[in-house]
C-alpha positions as CSV (number, residue, x, y, z in Angstrom):
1,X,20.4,26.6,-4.5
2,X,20.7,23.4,-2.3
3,X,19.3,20.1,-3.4
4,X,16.4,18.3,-1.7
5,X,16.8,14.9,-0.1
6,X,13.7,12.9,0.7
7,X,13.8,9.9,3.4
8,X,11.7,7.5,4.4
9,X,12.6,5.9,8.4
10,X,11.2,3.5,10.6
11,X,11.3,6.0,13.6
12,X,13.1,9.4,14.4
13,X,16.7,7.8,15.6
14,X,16.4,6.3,11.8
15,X,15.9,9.7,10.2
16,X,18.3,10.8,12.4
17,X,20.8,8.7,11.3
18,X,20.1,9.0,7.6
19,X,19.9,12.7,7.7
20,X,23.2,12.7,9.3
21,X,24.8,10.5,7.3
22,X,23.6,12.5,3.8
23,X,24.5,16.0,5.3
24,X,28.2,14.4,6.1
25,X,28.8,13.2,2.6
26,X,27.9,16.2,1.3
27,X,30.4,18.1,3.6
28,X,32.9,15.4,2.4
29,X,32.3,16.5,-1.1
30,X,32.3,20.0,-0.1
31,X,28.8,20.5,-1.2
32,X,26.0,22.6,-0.2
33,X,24.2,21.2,3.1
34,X,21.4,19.3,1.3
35,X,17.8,20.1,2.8
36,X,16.7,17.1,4.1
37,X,13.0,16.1,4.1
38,X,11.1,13.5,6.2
39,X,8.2,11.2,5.1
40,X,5.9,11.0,8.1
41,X,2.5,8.7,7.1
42,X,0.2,10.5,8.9
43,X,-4.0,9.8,10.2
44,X,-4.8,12.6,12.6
45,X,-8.6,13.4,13.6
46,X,-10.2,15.6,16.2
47,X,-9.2,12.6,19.1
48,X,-6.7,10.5,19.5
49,X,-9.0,7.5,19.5
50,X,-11.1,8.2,16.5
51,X,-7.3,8.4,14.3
52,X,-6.8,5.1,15.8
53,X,-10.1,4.0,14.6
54,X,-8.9,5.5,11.0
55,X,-5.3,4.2,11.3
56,X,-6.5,0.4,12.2
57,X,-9.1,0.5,9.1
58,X,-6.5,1.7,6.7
59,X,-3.1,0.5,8.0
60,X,-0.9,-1.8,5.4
61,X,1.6,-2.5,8.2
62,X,4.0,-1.2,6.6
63,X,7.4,0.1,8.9
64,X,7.0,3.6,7.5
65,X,7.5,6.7,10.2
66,X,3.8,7.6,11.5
67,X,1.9,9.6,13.5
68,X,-1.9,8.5,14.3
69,X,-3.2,11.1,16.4
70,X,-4.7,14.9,16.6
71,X,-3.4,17.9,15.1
72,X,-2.0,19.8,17.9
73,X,0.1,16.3,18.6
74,X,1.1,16.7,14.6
75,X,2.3,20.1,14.9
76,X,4.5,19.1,18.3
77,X,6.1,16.6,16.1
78,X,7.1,18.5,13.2
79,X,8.3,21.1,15.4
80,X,10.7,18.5,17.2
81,X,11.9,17.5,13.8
82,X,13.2,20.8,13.0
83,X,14.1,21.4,17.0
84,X,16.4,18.3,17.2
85,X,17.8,19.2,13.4
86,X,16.4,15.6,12.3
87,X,15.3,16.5,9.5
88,X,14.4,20.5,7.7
89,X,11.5,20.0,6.9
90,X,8.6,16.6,6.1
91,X,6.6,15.3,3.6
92,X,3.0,14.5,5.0
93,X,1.7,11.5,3.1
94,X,-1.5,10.1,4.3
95,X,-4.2,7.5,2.9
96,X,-7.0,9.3,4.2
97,X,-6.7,12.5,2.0
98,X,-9.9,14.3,2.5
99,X,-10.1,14.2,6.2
100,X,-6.8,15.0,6.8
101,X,-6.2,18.3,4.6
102,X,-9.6,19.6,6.0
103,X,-8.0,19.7,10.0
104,X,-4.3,20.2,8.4
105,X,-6.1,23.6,7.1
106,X,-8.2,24.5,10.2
107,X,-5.9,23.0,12.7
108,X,-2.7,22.0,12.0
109,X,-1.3,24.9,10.1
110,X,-2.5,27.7,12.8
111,X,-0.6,25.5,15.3
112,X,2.6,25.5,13.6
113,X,5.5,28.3,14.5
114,X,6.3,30.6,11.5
């Protein structure tokens, strides 16, 4: 059973690096590849402009990874996360819960490759 890494980056060359960097010292210790999950802070809604509208009423300014847009755009970004081997998988954290798990149900997940 591998081990689960969580990260948190500022952008996808940052998660990049810290996903590289953990799956080398593992292979240094001879360990199992860890599986390496991404934090992405995520506002998506139907438009682009109306998860802007969300983003700018709820934003802390943090520098956490995010993505503020529609679902579709969501799914392309996952699926360049795994593509690129950034990460193997991400944690969707998002302040505006309700909204987002309703179009993560209807649109989001049927846009994601098995």
């Amino acid at each position: 059973m591998s081990m689960s890494v969580r990260i948190q980056a500022a952008d996808l060359r940052d998660a990049a690096r810290k996903s590289s960097a953990i799956r080398a010292e593992a292979a240094e210790r001879g360990a199992q590849r860890p599986e390496v999950l991404l934090d992405v802070e995520v506002i998506i809604d139907r438009d682009a402009a109306s998860a802007l509208r969300v983003w700018d009423s709820q934003s802390d300014g943090d520098s956490a990874l995010r993505y503020v847009g529609t679902p579709r755009g969501l799914a392309g970004l996952i699926s360049d996360v795994r593509r690129l081997d950034i990460a193997d998988g991400v944690v969707l954290v998002t302040p505006a819960k309700d909204q987002v798990l309703s179009l993560m149900l209807d649109e989001l997940v049927p846009g994601l490759p098995a």
